[in-house]
Backbone bond lengths (Angstrom), bond angles and torsions (degrees), N, CA, C in turn:
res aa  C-N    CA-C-N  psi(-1)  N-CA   C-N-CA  omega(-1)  CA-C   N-CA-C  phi
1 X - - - 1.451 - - 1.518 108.55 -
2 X 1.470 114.64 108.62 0.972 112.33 -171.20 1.663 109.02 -149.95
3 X 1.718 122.89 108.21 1.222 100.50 172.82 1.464 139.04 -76.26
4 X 1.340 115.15 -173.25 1.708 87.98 -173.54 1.766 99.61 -94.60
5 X 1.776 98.89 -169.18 1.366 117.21 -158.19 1.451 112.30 -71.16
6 X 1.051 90.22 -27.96 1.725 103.99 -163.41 1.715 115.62 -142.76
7 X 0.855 145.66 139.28 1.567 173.35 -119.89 1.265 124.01 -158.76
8 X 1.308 134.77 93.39 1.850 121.33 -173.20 1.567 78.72 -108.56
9 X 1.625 106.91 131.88 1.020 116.87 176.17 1.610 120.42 -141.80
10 X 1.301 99.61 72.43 1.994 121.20 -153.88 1.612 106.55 51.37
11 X 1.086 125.83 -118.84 1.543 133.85 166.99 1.381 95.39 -40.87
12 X 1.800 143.84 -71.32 1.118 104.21 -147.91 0.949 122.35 -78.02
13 X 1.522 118.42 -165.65 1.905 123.67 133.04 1.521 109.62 -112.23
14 X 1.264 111.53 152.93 1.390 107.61 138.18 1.474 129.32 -143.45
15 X 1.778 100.96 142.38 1.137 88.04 -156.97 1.583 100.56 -139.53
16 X 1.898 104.60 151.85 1.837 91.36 -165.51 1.520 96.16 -68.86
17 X 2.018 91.18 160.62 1.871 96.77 -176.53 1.292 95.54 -95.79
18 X 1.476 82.53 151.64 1.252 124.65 -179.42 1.805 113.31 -119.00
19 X 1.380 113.22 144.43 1.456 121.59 -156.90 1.350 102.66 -46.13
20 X 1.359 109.80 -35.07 1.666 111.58 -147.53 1.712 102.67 -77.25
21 X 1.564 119.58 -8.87 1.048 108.11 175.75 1.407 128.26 -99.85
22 X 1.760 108.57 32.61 1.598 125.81 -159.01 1.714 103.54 -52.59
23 X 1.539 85.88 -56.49 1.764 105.55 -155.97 1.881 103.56 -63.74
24 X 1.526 111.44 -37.26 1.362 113.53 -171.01 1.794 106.68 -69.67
25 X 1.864 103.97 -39.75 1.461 93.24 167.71 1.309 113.30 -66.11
26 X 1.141 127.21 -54.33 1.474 122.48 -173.15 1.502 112.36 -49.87
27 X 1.579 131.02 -23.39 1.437 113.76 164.86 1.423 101.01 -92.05
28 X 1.219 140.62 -21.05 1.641 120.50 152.81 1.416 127.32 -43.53
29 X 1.137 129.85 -42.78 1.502 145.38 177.52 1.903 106.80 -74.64
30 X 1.340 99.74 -26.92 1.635 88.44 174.30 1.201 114.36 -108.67
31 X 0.842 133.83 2.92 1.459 156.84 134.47 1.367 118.74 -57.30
32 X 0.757 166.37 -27.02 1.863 168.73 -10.25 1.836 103.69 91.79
33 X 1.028 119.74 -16.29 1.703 101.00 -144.49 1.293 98.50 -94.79
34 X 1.457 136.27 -11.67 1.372 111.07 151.21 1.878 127.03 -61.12
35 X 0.912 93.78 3.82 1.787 97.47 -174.52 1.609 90.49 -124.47
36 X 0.964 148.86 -23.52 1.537 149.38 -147.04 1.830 91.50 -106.60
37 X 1.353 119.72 -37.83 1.659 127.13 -164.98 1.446 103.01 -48.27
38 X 1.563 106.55 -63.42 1.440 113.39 -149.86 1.336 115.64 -42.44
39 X 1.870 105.78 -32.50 1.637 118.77 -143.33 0.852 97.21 -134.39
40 X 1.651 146.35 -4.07 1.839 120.48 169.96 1.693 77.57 -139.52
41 X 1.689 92.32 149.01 0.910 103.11 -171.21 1.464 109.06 -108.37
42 X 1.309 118.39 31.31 1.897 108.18 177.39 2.005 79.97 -123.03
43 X 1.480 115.37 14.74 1.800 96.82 171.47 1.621 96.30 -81.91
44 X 1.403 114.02 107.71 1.433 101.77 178.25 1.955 104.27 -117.89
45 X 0.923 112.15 -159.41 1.704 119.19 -170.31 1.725 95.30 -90.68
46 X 1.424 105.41 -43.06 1.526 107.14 -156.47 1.507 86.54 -90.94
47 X 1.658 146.68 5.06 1.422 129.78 168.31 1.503 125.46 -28.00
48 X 1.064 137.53 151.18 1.429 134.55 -177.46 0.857 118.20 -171.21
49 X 1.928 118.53 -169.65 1.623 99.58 178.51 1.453 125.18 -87.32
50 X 1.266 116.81 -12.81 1.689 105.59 151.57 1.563 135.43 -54.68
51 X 1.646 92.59 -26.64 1.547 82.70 160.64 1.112 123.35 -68.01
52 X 1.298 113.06 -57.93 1.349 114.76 -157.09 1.811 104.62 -70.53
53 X 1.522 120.56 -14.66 1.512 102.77 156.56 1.200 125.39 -42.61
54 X 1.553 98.95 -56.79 1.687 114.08 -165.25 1.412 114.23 -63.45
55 X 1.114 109.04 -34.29 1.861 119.08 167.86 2.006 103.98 -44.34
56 X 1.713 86.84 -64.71 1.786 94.83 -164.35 1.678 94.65 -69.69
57 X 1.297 141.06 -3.33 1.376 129.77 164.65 1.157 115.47 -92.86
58 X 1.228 130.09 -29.30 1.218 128.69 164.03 1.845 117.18 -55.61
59 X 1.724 112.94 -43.03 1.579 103.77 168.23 0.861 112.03 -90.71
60 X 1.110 143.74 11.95 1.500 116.91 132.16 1.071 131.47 -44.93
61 X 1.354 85.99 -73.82 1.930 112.12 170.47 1.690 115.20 -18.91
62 X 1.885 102.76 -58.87 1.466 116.80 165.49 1.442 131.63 -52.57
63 X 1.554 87.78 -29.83 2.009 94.70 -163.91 1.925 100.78 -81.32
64 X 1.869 85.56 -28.69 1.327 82.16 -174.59 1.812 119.00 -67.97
65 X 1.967 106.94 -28.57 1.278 103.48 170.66 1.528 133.66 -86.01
66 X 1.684 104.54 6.57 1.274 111.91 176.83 1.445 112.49 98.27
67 X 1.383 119.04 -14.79 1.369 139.18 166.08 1.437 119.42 -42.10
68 X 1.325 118.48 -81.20 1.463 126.36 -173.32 1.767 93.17 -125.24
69 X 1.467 99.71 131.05 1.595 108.39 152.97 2.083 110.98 -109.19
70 X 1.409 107.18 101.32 1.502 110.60 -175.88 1.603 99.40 -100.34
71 X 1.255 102.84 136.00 1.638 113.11 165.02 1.190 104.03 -122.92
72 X 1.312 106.64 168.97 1.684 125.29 -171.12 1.374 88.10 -124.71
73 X 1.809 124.96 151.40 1.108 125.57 -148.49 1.931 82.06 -135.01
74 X 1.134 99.47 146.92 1.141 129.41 -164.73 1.359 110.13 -106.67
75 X 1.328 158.57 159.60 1.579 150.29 84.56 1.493 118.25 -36.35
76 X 1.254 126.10 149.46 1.627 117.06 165.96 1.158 125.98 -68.47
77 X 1.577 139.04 0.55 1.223 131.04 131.74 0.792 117.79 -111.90
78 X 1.657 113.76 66.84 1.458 117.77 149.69 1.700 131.94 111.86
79 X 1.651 105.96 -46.27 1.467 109.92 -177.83 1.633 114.49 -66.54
80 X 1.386 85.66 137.20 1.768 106.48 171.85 1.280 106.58 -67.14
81 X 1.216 130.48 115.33 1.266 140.01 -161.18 1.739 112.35 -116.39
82 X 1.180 120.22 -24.43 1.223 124.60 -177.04 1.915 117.50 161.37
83 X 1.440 116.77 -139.74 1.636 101.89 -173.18 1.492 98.50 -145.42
84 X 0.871 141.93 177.68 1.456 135.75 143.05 1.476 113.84 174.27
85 X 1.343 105.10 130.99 1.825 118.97 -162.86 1.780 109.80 -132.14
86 X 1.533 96.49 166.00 1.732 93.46 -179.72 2.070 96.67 -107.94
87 X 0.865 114.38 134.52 1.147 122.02 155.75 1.581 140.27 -86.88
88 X 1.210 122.12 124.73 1.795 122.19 169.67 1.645 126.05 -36.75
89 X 1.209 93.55 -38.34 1.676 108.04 -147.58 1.488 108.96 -67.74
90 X 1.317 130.80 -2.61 2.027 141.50 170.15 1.628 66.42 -49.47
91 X 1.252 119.46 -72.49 1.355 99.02 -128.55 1.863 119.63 131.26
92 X 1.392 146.31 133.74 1.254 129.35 -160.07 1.376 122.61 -55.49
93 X 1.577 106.01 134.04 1.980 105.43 179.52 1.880 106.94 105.62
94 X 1.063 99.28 8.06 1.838 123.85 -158.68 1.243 109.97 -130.51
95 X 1.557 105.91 143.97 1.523 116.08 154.04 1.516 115.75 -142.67
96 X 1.069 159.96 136.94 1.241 154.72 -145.08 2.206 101.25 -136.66
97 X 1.107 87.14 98.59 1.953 99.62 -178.43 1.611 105.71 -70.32
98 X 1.210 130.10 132.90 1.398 130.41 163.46 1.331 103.77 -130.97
99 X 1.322 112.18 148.09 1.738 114.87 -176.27 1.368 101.46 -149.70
100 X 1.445 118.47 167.34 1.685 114.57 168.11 2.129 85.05 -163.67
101 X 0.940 113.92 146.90 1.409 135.73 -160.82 1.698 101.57 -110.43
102 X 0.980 131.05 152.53 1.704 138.49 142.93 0.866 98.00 -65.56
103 X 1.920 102.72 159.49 1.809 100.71 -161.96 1.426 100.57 -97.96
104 X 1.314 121.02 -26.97 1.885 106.40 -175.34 1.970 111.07 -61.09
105 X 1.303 96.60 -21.74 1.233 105.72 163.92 1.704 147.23 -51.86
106 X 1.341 85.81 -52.09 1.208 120.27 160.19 1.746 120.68 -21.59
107 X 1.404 129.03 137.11 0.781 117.93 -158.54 1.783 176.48 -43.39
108 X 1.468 77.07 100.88 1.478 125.43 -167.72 1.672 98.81 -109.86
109 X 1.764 109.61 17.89 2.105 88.66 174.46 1.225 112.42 69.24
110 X 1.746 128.75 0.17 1.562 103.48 -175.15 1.636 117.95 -75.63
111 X 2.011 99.93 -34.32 1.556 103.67 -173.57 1.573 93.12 -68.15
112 X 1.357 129.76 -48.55 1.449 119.55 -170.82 1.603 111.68 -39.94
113 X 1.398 114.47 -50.51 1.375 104.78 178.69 1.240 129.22 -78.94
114 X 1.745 130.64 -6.65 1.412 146.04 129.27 1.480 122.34 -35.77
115 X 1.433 115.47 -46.93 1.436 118.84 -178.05 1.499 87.68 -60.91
116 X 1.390 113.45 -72.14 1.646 118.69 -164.67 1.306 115.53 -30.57
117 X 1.450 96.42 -58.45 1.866 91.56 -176.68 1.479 124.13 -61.85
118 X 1.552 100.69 -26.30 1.314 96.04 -162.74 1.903 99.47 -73.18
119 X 1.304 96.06 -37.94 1.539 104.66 176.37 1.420 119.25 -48.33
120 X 1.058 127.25 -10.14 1.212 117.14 -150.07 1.690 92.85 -134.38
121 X 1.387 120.31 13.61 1.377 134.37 -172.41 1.675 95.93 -137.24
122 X 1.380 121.99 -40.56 1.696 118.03 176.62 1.668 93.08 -72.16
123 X 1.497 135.28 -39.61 1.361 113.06 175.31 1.800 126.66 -74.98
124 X 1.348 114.32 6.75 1.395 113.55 -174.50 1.047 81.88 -88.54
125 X 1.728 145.96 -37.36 1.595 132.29 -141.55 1.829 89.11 -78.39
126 X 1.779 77.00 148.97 1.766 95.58 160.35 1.183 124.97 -23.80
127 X 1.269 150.14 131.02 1.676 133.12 151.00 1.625 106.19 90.24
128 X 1.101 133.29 -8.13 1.262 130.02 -175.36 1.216 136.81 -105.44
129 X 1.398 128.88 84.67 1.329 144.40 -151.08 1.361 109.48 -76.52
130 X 1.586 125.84 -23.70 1.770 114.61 -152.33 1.759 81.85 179.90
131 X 1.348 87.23 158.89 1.706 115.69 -171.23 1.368 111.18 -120.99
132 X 1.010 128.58 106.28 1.598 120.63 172.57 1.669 125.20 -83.27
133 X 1.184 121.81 140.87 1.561 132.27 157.54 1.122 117.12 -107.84
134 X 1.738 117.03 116.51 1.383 139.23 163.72 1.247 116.87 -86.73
135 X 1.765 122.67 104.38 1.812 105.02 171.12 1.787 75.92 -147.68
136 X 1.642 84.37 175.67 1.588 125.11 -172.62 1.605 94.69 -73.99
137 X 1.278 122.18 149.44 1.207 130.41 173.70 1.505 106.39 -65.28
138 X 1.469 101.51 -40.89 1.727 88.57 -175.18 1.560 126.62 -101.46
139 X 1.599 111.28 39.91 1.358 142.11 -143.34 1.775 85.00 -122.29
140 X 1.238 104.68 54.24 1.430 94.84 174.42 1.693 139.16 -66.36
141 X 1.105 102.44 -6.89 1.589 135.76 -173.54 1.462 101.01 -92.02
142 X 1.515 127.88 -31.21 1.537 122.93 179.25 1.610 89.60 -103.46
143 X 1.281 136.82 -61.88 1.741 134.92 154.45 1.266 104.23 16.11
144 X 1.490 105.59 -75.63 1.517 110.95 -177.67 1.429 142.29 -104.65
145 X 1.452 116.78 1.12 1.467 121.11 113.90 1.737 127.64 -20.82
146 X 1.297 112.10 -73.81 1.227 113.41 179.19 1.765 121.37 -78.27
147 X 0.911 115.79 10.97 1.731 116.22 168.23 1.677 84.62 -116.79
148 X 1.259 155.52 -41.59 1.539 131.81 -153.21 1.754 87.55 -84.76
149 X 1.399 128.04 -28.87 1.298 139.10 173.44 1.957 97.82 -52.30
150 X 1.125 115.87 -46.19 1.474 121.17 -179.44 2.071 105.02 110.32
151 X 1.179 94.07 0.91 1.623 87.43 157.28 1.025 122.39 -61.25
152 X 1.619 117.92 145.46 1.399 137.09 165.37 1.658 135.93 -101.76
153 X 1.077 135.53 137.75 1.045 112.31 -175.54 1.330 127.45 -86.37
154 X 1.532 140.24 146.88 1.369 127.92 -148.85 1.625 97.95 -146.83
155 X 1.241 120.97 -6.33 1.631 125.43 170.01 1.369 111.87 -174.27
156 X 1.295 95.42 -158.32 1.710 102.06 159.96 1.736 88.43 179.49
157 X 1.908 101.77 174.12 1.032 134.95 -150.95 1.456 120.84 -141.78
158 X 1.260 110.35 70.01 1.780 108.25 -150.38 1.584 134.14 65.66
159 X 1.338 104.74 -69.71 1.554 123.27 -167.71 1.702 118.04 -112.61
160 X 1.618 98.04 -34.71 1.549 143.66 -145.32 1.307 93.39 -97.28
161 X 1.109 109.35 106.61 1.477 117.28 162.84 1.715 116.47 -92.68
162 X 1.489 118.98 118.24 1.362 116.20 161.85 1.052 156.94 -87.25
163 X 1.336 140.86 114.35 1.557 127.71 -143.15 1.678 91.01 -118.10
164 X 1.364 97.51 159.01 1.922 100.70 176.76 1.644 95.31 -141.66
165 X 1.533 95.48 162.16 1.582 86.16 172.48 1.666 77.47 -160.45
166 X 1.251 119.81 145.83 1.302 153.86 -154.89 1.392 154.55 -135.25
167 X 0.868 162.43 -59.31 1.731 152.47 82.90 2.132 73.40 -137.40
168 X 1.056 92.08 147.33 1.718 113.59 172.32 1.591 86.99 -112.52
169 X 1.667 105.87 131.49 1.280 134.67 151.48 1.776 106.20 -29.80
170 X 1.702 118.69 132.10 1.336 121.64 -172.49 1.264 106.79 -84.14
């Protein structure tokens, strides 16, 4: 189970990262980090481009064990726009989407149409019944990402609100 590298998704791309784009994420992420603080906790003040290596070595690392597939999201000419990957950790029959955007970016529909695609490429894979969304209850900016995406909500987890989205009966 393995998705592919890259994603044309009208305007976007997405495509898995690769080292060489450390420094451009790392000024995306510091650029972003008043909106990035509240809700992930490696958006810190001192972020840089060693982080953001160690991030894009780490998915590799993941993509290579089947763990996490992360892409870095593109514009069609070119700008690094933000990140967004499927995760293992639901559990079997599952994939769990996380995304976070640059802020001039920001809503303009680009992650909405990232969630979509990606959704609609984590349900072709083998074995995979349903897509999960993990955000903060008071994460209203990913909230509604994932309902214009057509997620639903199906629990929650303290703080953590969960959204699923699924193939609906024809």
């Amino acid at each position: 189970m393995e998705p592919p590298e890259m994603i044309n998704a009208g305007d976007l791309v997405l495509k898995r990262w690769e080292p060489e784009w450390a420094a451009e994420a790392a000024a995306a992420v510091q650029e972003s980090l008043t909106e990035l603080k509240p809700w992930l906790p490696w958006a810190i003040d001192t972020y840089a481009d060693a982080d953001a290596l160690d991030y894009i070595t780490r998915s590799v690392d993941s993509w290579a064990k089947g763990t996490e597939f992360n892409y870095a999201i593109f514009t069609a000419v070119g700008d690094l726009i933000g990140s967004i990957g499927l995760m293992t950790r639901v559990g079997p029959g599952a994939l769990e989407i996380g995304y976070w955007i640059r802020t001039p970016w920001a809503g303009r529909g680009h992650m909405t149409a990232a969630v979509k695609v990606l959704t609609r490429v984590a349900l072709q894979l083998p074995g995979i019944e349903r897509v999960v969304i993990r955000h903060h209850e008071l994460n209203g900016a990913s909230a509604a990402v994932a309902a214009k995406a057509g997620f639903e909500e199906y629990g929650r987890e303290g703080e953590d609100v969960l959204r699923a989205w699924s193939p609906r009966p024809a």
